[in-house]
TISE-143887 format. One record per atom (N, C-alpha, C): x, y, z; residue in three letters. Coordinates in steps of 0.2 Angstrom, whole numbers, padded with zeros to 4 digits, always signed. Example, Ala and Ser with C-alpha at 12.3 -4.5 7.8 and 13.67 -1.06 7.14 Angstrom:
REM TISE-143887
+0066-0028+0039ALA+0062-0022+0039ALA+0066-0016+0039ALA+0064-0011+0035SER+0068-0005+0036SER+0064+0000+0039SER
This chain:
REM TISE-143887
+0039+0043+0035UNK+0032+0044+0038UNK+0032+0051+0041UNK+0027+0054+0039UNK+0026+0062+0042UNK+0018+0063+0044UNK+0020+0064+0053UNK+0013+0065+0054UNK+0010+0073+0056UNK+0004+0074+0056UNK+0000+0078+0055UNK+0001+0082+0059UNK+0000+0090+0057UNK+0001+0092+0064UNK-0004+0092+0072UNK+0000+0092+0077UNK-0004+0090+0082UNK-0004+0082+0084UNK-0001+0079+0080UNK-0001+0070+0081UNK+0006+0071+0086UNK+0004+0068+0092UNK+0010+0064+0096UNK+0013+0061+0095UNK+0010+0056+0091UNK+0011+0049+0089UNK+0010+0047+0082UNK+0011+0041+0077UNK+0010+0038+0075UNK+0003+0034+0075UNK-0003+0037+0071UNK-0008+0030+0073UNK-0010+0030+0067UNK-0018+0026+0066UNK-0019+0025+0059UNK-0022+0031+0055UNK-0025+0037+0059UNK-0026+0040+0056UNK-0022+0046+0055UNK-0018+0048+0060UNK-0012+0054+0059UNK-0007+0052+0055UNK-0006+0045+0053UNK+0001+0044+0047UNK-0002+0046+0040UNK+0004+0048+0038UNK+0003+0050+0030UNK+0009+0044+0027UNK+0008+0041+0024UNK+0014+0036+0020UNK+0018+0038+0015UNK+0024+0041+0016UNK+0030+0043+0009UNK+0029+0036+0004UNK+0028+0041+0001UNK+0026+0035-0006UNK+0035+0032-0008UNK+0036+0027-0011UNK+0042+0027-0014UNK+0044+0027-0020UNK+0051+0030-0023UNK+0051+0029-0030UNK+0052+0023-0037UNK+0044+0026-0039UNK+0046+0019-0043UNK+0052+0017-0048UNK+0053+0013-0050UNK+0057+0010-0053UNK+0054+0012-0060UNK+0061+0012-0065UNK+0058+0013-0072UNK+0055+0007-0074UNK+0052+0008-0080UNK+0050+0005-0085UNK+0041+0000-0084UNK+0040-0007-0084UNK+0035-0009-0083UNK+0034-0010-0075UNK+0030-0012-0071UNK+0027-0012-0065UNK+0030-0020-0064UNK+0033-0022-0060UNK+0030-0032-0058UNK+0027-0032-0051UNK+0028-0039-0049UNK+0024-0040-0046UNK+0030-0041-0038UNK+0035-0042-0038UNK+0039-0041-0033UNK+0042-0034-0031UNK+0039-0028-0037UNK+0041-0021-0036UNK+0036-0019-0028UNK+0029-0022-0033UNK+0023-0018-0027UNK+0023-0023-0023UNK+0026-0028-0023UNK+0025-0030-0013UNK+0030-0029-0010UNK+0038-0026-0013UNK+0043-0022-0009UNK+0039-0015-0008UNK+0036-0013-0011UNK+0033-0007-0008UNK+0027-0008-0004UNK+0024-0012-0004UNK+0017-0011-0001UNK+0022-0013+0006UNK+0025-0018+0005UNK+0029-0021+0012UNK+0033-0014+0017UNK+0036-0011+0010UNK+0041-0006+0016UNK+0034-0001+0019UNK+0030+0002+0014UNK+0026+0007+0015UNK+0019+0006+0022UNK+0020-0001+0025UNK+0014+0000+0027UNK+0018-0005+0033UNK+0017-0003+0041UNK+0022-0007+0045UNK+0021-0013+0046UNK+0026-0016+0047UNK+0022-0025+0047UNK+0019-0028+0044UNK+0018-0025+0036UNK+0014-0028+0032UNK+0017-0035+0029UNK+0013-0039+0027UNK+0016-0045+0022UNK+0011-0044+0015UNK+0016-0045+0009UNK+0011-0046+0004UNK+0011-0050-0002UNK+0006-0053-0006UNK+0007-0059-0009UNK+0005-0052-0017UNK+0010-0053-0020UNK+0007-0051-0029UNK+0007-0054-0034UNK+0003-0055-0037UNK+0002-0056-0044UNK+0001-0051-0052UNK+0003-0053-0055UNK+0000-0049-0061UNK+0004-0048-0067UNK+0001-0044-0073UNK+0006-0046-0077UNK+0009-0040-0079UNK+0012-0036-0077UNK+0014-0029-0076UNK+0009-0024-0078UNK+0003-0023-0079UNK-0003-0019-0080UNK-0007-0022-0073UNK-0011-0028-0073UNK-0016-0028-0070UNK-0013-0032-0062UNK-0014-0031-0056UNK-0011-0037-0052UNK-0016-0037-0045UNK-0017-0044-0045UNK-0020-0045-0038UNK-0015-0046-0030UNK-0016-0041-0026UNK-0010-0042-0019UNK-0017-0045-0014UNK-0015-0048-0011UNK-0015-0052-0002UNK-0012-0046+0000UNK-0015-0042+0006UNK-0010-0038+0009UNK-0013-0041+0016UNK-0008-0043+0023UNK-0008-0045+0029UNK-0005-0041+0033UNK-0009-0035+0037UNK-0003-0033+0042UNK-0007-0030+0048UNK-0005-0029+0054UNK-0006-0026+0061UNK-0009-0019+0060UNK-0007-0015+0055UNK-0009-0009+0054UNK-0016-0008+0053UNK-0022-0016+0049UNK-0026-0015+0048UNK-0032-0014+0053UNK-0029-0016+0060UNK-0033-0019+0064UNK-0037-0014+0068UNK-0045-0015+0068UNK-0049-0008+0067UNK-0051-0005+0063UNK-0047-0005+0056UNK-0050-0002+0050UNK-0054-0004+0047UNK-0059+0001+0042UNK-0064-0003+0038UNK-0061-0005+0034UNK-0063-0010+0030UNK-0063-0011+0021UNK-0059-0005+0018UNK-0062-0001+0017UNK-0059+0007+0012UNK-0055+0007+0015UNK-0054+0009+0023UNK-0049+0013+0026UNK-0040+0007+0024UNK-0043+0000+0025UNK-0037-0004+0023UNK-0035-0001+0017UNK-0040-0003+0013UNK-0039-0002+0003UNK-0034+0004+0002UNK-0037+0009+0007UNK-0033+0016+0005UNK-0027+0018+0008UNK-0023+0014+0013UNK-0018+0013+0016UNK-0012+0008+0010UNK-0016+0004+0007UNK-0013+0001+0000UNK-0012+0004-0006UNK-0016+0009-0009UNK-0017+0014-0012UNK-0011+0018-0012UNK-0012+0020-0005UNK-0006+0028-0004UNK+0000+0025-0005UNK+0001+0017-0005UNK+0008+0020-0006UNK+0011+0022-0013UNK+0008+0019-0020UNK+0005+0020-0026UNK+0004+0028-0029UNK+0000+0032-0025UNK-0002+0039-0026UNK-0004+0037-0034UNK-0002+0041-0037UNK-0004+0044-0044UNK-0001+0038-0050UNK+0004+0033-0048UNK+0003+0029-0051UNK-0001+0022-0054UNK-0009+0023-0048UNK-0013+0020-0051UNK-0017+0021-0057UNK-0021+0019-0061UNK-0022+0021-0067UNK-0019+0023-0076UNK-0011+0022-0072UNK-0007+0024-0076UNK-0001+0018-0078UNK+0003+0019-0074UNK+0009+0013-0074UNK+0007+0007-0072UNK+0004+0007-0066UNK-0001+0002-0062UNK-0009+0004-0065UNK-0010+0000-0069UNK-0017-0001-0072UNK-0025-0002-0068UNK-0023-0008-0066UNK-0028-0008-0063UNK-0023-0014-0056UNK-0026-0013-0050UNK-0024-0017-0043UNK-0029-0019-0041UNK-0031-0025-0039UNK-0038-0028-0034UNK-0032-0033-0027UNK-0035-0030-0024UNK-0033-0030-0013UNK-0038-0033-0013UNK-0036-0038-0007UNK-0038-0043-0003UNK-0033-0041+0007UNK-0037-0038+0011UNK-0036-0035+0014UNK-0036-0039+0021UNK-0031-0041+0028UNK-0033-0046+0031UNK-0030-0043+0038UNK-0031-0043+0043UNK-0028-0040+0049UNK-0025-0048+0050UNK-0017-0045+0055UNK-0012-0048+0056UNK-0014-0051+0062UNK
């Protein structure tokens, strides 16, 4: 986690999320919820999918306060530039803990 300059602390808006290194070859569904899990504090997460398209449950404490987007893109981040690509398409379902 690396926060911004001038951040004290850790909150929802000064954390940036170290994306993690994906694994080769196709995506599954236990890869992205060991990642959304590590990437986001206290998250729990449910995947499905069939290594291109997968639907996540994400639950966690960090949502609490955020909008819609703001969840989504906390989801998103941990992903970067692998969406589109290796991970095709993701639809989140987004729940404070």
């Amino acid at each position: 986690m690396v926060l911004f300059a001038g951040a004290a602390e850790p909150n929802h808006y000064a954390v940036v999320m170290a994306q993690s290194v994906p694994a080769p070859g196709p995506a599954t569904p236990e890869e992205l919820k060991a990642r959304i899990e590590a990437g986001i504090p206290g998250a729990q997460a449910m995947v499905s999918g069939d290594g291109h398209h997968f639907d996540a449950v994400v639950v966690a404490p960090a949502f609490t306060g955020l909008s819609r987007i703001a969840r989504h893109r906390l989801v998103y981040d941990v992903f970067g530039d692998e969406l589109g690509g290796r991970i095709h398409a993701l639809s989140i379902q987004t729940r404070e803990d």
